[in-house]
The first five atom37 places (N, CA, C, CB, O) and aatype in JSON, in Angstrom:
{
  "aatype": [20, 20, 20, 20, 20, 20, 20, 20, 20, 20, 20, 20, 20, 20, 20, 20, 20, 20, 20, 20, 20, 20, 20, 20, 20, 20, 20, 20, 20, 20, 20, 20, 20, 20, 20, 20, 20, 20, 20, 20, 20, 20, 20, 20, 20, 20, 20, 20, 20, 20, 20, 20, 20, 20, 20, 20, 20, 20, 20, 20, 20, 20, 20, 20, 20, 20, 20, 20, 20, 20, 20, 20, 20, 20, 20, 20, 20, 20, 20, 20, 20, 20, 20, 20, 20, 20, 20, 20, 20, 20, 20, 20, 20, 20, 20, 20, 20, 20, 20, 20, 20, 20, 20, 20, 20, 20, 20, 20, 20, 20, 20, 20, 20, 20, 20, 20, 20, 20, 20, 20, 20, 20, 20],
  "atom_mask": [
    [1, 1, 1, 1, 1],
    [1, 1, 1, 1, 1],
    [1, 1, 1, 1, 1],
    [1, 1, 1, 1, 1],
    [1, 1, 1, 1, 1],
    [1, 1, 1, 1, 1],
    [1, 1, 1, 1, 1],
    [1, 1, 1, 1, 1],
    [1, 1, 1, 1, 1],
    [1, 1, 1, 1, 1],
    [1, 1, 1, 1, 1],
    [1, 1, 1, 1, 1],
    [1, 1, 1, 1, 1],
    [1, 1, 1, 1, 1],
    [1, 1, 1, 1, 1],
    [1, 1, 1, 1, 1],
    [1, 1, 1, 1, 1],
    [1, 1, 1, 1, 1],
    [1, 1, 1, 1, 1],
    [1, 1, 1, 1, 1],
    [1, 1, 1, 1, 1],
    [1, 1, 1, 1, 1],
    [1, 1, 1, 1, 1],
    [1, 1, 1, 1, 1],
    [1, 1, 1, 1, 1],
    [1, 1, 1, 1, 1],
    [1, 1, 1, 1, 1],
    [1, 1, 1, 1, 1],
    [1, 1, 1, 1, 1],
    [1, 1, 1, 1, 1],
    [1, 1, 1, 1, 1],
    [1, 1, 1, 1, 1],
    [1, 1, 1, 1, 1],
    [1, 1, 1, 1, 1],
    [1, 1, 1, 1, 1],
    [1, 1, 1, 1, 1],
    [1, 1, 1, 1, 1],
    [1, 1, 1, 1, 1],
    [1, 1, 1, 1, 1],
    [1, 1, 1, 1, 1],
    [1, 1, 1, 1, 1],
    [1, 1, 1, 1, 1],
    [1, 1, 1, 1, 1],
    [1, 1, 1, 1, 1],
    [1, 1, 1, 1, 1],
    [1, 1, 1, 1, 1],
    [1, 1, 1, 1, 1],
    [1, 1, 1, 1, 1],
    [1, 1, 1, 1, 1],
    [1, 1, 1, 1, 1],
    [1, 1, 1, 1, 1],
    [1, 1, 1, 1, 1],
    [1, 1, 1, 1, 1],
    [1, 1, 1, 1, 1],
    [1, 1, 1, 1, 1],
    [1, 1, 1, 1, 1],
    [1, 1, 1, 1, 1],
    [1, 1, 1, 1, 1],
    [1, 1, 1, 1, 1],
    [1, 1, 1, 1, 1],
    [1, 1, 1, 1, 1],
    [1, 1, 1, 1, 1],
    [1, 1, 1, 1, 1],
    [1, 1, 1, 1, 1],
    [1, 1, 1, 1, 1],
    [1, 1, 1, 1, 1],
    [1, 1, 1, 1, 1],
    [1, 1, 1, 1, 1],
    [1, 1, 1, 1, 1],
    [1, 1, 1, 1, 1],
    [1, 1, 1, 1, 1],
    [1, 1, 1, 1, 1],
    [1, 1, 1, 1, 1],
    [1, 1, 1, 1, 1],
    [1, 1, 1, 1, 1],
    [1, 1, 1, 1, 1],
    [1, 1, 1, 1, 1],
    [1, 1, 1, 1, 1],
    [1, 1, 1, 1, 1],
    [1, 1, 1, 1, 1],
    [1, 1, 1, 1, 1],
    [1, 1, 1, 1, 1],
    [1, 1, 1, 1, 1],
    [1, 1, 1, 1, 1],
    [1, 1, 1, 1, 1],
    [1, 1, 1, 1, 1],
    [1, 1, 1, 1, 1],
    [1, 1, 1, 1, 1],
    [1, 1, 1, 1, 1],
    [1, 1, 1, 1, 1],
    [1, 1, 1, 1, 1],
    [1, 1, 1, 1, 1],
    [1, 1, 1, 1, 1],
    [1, 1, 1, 1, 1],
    [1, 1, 1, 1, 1],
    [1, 1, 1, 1, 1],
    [1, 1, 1, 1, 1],
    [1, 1, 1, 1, 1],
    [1, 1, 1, 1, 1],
    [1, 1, 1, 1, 1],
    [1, 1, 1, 1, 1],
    [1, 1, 1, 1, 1],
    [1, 1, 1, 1, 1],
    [1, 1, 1, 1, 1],
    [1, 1, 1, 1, 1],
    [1, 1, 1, 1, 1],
    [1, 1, 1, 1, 1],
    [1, 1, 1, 1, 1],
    [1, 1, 1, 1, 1],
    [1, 1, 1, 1, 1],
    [1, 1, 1, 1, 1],
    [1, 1, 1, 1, 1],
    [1, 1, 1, 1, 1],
    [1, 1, 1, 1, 1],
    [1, 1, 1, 1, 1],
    [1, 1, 1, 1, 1],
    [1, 1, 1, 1, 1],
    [1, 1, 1, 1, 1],
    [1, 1, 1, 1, 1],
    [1, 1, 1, 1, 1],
    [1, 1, 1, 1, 1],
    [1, 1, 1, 1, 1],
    [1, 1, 1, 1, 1]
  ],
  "atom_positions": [
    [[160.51, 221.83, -17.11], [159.31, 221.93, -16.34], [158.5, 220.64, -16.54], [158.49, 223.17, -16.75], [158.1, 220.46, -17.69]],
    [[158.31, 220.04, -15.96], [157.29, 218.9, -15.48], [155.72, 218.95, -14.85], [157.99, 218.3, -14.48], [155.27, 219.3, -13.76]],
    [[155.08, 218.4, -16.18], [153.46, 218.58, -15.97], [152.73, 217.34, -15.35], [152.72, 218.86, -17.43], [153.01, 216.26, -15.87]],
    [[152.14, 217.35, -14.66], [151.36, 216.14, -14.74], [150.29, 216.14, -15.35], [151.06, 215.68, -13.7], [149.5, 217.08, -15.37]],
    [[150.14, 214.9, -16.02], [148.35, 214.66, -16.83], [147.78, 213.74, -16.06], [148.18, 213.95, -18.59], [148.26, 212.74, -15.53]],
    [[146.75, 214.17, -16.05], [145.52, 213.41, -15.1], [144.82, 212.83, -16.29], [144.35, 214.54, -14.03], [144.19, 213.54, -17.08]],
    [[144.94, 211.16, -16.45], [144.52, 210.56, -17.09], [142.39, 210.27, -17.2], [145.5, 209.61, -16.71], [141.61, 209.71, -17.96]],
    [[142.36, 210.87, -16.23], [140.57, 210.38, -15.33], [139.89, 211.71, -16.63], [140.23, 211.1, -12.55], [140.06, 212.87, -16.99]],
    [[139.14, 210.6, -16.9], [138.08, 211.9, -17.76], [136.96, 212.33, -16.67], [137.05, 211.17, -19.43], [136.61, 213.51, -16.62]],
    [[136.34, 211.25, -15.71], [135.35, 211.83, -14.93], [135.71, 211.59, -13.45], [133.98, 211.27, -15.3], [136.14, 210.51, -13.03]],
    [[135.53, 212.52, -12.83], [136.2, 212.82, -11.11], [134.84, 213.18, -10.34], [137.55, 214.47, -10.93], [133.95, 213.81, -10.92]],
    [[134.7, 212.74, -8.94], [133.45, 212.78, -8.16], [134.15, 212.89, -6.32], [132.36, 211.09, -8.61], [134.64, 211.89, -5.78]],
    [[134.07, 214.05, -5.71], [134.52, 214.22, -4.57], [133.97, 213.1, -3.61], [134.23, 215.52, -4.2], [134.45, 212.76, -2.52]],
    [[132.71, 212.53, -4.34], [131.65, 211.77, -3.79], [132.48, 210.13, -4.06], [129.95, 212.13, -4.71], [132.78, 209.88, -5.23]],
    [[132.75, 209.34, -3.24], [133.35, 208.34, -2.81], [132.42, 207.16, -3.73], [133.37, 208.31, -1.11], [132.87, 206.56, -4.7]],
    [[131.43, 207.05, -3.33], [130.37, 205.92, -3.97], [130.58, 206.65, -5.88], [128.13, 206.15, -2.98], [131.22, 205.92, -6.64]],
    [[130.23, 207.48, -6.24], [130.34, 207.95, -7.77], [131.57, 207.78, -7.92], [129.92, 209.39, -8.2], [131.53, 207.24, -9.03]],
    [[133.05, 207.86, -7.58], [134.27, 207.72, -7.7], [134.5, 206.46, -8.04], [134.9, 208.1, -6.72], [135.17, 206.06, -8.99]],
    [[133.88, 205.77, -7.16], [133.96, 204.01, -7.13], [133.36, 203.37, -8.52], [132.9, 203.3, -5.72], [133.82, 202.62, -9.39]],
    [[132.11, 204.04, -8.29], [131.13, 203.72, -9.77], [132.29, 203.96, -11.31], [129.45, 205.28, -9.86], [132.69, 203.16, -12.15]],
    [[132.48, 205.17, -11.13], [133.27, 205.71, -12.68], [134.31, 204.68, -12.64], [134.08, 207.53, -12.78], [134.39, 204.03, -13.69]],
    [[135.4, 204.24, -11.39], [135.98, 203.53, -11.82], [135.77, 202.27, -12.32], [136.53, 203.59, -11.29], [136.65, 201.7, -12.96]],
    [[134.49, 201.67, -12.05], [134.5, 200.22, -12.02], [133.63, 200.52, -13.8], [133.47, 199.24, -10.31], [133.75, 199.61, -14.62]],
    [[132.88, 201.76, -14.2], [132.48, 201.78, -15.47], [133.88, 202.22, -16.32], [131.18, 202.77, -15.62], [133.65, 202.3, -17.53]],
    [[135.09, 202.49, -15.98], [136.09, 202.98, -16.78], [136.7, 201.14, -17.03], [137.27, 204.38, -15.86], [136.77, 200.54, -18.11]],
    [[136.92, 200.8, -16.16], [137.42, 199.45, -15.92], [136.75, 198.15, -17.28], [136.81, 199.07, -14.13], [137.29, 197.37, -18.05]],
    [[135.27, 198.56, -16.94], [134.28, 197.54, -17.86], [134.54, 197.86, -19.22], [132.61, 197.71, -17.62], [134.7, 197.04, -20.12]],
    [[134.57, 199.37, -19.36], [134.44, 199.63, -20.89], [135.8, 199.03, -21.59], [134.28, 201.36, -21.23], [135.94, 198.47, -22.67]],
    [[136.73, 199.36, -20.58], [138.22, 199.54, -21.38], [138.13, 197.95, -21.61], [139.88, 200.26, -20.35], [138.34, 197.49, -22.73]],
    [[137.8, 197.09, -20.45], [138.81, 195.7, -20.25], [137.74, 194.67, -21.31], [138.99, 194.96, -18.09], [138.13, 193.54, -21.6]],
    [[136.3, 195.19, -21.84], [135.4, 194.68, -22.62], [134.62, 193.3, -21.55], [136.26, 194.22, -24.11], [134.21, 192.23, -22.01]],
    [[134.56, 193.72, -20.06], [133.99, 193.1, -19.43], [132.15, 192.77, -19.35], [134.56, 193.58, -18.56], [131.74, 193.49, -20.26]],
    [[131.5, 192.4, -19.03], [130.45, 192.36, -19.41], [129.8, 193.24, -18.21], [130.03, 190.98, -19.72], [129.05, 194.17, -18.5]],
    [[130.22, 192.81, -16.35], [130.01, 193.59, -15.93], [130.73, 193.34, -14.4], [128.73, 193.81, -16.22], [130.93, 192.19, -14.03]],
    [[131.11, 194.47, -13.56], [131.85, 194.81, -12.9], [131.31, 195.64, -11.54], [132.6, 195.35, -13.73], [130.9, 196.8, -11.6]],
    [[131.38, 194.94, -10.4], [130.73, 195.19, -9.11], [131.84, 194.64, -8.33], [129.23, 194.5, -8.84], [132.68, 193.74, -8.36]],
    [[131.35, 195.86, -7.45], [132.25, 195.43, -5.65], [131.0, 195.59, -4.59], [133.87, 196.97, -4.97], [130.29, 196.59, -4.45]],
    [[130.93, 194.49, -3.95], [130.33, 194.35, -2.81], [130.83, 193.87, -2.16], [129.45, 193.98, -2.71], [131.87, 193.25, -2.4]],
    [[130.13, 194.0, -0.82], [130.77, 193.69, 0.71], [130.43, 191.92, 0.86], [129.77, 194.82, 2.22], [129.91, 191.03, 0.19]],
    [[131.24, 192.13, 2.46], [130.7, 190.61, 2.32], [129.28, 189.81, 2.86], [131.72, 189.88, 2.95], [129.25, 188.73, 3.46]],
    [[128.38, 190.47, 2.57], [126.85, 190.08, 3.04], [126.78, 190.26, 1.2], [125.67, 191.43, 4.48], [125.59, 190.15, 0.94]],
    [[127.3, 190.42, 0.31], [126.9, 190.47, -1.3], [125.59, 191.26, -1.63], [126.67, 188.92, -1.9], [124.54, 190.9, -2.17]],
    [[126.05, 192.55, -1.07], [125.16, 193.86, -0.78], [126.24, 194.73, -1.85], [125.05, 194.5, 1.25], [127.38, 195.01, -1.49]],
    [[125.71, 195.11, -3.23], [126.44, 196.05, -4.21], [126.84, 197.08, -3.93], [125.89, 196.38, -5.13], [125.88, 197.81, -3.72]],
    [[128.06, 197.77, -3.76], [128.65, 199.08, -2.91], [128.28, 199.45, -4.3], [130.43, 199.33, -2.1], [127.19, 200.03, -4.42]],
    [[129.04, 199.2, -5.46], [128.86, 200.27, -6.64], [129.0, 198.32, -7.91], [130.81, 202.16, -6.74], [129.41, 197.18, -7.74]],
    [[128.31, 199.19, -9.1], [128.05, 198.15, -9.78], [128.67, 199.09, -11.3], [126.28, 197.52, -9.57], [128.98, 200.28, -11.29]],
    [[128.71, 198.23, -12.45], [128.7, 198.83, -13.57], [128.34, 197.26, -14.75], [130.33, 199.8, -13.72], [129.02, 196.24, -14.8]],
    [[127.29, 197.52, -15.42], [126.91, 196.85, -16.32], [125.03, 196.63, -16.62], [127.71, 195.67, -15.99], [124.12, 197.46, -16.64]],
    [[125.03, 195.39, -16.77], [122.97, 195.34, -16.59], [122.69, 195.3, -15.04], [121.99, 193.5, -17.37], [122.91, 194.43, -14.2]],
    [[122.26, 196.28, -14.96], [121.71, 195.68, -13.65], [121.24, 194.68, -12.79], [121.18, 195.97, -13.52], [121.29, 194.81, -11.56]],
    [[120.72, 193.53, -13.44], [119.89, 192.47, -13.45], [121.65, 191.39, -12.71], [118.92, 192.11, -15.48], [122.17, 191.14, -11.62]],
    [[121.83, 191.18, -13.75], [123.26, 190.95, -13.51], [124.45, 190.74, -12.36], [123.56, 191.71, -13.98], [125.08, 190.01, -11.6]],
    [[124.17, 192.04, -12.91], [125.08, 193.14, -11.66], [124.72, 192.53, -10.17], [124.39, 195.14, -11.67], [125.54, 192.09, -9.36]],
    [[123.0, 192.64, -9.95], [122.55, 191.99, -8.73], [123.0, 190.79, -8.57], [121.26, 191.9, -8.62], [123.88, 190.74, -7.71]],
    [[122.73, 189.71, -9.1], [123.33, 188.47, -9.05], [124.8, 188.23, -8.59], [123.21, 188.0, -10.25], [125.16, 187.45, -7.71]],
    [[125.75, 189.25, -9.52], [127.34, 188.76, -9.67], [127.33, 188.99, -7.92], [128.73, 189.99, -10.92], [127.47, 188.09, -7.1]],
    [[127.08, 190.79, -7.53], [126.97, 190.85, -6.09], [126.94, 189.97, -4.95], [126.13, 191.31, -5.94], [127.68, 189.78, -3.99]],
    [[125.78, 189.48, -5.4], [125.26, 188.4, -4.35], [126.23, 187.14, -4.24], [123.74, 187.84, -4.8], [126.7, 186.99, -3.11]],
    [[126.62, 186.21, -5.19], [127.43, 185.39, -4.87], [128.8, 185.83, -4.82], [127.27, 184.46, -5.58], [129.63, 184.97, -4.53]],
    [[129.26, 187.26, -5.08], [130.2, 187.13, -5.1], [130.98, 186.73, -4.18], [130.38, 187.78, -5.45], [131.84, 185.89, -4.41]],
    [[130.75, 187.43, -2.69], [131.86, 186.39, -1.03], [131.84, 184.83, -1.03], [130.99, 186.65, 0.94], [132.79, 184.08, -0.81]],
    [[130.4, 184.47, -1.37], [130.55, 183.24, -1.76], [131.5, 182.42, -3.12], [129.34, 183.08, -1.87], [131.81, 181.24, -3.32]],
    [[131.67, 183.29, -3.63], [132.69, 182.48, -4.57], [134.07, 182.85, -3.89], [132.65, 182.97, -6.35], [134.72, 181.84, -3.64]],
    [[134.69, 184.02, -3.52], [135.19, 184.63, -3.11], [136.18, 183.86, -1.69], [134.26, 185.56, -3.07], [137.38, 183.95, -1.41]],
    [[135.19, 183.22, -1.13], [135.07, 182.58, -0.2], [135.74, 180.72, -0.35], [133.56, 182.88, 0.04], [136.6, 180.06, 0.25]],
    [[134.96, 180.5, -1.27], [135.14, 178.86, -1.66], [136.21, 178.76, -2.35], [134.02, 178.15, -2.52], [136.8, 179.72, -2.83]],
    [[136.67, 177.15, -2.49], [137.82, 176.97, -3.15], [136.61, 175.83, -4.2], [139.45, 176.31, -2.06], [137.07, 175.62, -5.32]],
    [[135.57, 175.32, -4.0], [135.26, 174.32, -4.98], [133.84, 175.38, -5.8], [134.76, 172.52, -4.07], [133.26, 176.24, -5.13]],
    [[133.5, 175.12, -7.16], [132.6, 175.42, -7.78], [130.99, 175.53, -6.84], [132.74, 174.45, -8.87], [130.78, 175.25, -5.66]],
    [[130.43, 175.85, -7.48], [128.85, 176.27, -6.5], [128.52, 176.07, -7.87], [128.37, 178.06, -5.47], [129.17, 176.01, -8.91]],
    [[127.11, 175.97, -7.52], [125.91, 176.62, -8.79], [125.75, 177.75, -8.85], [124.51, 176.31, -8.74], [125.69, 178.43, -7.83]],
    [[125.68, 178.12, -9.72], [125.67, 179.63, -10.44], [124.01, 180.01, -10.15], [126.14, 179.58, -12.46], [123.22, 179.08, -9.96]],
    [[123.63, 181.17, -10.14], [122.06, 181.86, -10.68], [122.24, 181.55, -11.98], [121.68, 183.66, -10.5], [123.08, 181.12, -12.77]],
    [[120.93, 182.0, -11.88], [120.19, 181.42, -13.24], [120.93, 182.52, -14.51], [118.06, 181.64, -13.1], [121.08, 182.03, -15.63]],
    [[121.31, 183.83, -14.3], [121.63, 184.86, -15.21], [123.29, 184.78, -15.07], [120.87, 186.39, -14.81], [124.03, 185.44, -15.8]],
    [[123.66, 184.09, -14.27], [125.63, 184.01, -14.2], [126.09, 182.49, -15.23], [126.39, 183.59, -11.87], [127.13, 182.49, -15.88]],
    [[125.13, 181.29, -15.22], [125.12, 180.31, -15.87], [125.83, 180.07, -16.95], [124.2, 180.16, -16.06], [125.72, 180.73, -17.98]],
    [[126.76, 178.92, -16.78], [127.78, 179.35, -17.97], [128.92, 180.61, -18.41], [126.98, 179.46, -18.87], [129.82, 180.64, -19.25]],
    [[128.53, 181.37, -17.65], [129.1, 182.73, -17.51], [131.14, 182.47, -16.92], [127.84, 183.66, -16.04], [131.51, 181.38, -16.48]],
    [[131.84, 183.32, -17.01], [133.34, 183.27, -16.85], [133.16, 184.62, -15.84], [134.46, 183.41, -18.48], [132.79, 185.78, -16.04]],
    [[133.56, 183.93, -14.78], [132.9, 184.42, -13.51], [134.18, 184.32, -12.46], [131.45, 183.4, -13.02], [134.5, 183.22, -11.99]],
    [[135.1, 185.89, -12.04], [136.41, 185.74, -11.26], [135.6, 187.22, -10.18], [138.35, 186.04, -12.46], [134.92, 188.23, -10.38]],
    [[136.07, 186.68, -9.32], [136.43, 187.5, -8.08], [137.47, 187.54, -7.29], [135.72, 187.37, -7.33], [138.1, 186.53, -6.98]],
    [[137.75, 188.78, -6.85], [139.22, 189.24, -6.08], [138.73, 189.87, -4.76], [140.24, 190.5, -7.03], [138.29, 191.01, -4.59]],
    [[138.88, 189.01, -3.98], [139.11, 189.77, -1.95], [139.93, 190.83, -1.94], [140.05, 188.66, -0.58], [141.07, 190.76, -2.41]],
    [[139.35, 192.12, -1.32], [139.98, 193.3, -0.86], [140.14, 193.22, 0.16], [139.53, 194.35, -1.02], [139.34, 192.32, 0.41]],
    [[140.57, 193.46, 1.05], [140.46, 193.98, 2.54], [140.71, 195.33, 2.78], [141.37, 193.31, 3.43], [141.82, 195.84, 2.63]],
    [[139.37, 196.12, 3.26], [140.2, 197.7, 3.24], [139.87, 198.04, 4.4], [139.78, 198.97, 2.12], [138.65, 197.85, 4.44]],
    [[140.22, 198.44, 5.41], [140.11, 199.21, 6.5], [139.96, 197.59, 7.45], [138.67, 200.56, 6.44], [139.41, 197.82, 8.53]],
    [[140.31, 196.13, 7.27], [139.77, 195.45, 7.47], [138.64, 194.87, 7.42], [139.99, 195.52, 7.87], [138.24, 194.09, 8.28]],
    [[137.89, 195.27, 6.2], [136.92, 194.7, 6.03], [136.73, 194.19, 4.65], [136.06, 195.41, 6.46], [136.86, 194.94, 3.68]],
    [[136.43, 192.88, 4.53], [136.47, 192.39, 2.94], [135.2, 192.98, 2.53], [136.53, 190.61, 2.61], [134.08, 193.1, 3.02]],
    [[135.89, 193.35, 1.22], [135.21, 193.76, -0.01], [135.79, 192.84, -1.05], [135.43, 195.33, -0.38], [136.96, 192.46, -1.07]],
    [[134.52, 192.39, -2.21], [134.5, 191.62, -3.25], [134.51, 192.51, -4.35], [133.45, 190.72, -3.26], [133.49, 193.19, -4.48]],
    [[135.58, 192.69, -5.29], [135.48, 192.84, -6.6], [135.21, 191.72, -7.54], [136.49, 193.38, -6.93], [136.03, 190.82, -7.42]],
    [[134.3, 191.53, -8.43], [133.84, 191.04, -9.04], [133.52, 190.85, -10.73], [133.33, 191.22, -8.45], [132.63, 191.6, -11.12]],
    [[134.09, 190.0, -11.75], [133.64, 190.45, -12.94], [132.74, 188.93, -13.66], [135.1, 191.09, -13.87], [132.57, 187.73, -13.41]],
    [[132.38, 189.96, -14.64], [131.92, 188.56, -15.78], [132.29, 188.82, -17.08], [130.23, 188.22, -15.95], [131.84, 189.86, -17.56]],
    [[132.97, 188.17, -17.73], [133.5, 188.27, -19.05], [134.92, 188.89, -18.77], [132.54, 189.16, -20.05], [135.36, 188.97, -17.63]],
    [[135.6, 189.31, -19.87], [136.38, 189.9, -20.27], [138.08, 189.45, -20.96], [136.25, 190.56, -19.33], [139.11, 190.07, -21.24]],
    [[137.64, 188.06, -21.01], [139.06, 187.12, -21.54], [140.19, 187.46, -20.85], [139.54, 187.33, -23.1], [140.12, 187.78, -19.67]],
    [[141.25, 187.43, -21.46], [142.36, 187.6, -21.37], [143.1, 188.43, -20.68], [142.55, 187.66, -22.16], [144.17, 188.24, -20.1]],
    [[142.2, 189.7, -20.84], [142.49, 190.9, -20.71], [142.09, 191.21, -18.81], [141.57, 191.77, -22.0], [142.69, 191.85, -17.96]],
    [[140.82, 190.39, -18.76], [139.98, 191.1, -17.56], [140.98, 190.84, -15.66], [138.01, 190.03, -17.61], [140.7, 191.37, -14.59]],
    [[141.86, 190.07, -15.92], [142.71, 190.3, -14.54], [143.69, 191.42, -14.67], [143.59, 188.98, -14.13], [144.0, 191.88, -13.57]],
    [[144.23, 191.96, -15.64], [144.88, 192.91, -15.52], [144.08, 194.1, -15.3], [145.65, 192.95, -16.46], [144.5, 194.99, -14.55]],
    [[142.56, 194.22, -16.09], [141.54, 195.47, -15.51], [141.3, 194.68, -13.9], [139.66, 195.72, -16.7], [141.82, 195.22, -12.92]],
    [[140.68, 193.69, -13.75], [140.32, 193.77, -11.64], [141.51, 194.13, -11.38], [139.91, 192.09, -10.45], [141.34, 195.11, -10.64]],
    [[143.13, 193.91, -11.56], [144.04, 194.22, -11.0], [144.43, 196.14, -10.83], [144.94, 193.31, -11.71], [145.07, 196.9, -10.1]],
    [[143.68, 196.18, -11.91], [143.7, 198.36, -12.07], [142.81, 198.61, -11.21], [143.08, 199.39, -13.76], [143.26, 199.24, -10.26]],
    [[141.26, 198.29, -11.13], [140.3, 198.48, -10.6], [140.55, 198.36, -9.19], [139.42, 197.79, -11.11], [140.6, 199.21, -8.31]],
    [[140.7, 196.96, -9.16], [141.24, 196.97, -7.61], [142.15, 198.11, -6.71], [142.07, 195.83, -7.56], [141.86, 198.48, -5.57]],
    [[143.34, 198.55, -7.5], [144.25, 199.38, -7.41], [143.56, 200.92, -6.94], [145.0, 199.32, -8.77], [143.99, 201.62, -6.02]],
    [[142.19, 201.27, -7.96], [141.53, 202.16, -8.27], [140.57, 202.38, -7.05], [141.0, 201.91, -9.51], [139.97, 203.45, -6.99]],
    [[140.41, 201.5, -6.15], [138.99, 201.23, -5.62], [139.96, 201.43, -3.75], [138.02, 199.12, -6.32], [139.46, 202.16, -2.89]],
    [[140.62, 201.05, -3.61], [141.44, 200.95, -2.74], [142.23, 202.49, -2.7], [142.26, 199.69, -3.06], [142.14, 203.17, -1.68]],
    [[142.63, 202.74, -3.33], [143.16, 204.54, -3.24], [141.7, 205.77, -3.51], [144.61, 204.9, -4.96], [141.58, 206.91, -3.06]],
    [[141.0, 205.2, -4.17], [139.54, 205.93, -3.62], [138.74, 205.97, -2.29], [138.6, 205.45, -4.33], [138.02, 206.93, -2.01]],
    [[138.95, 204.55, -1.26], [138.42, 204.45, -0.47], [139.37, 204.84, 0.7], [137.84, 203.39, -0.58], [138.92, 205.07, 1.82]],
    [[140.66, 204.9, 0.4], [141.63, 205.44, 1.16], [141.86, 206.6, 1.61], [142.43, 205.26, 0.78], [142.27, 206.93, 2.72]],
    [[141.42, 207.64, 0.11], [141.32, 208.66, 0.58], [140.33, 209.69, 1.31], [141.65, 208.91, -0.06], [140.4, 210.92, 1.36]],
    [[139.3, 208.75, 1.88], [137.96, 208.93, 2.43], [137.64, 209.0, 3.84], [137.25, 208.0, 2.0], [136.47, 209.15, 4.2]]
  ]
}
């Protein structure tokens, strides 16, 4: 007999809270500092970290997203280790976004991403 385990400690029928838990499951595990997907006007669909932050990463994120050469950073991203990954879901880009997380943090955007895309899929 064959069980399945549902690895998700927290589940939300609600699409935007689904998105959220994943991108706070993502931060905690991958030791990111903080972790947002926004659209491409860099309008926060769901965020997880300081808020303060969080707003910022948002905002430039299409713009980094976008460019192939460096920009100036805000004043709170400064110095900061700063990657974003283009979604396209339904045809429309979405920015996942992190700050921090070394080594580790492309294999979490690569889960997250994974995570964020079969949440919005099934919607």
């Amino acid at each position: 007999m064959t069980y399945l385990v549902d690895r998700r400690k927290r589940r939300s029928n609600d699409r935007n809270a689904a998105v959220r838990y994943q991108l706070e499951y993502a931060r905690e595990r991958g030791g990111i500092e903080a972790l947002v997907l926004a659209d491409g006007d860099g309008l926060l669909l769901a965020a997880s970290g300081e808020p303060a932050v969080c707003a910022e990463l948002g905002a430039v994120a299409p713009l980094l997203g976008h460019s192939l050469f460096r920009m100036p950073m805000p004043p709170m991203l400064r110095g900061a280790d700063v990657a974003v990954r283009r979604l396209d879901i339904y045809g429309q880009p979405l920015f996942l976004a992190a700050v921090g997380g070394g080594v580790a943090r492309d294999v979490w955007l690569a889960r997250s991403a994974a995570g964020v895309r079969r949440i919005l899929a099934a919607n």
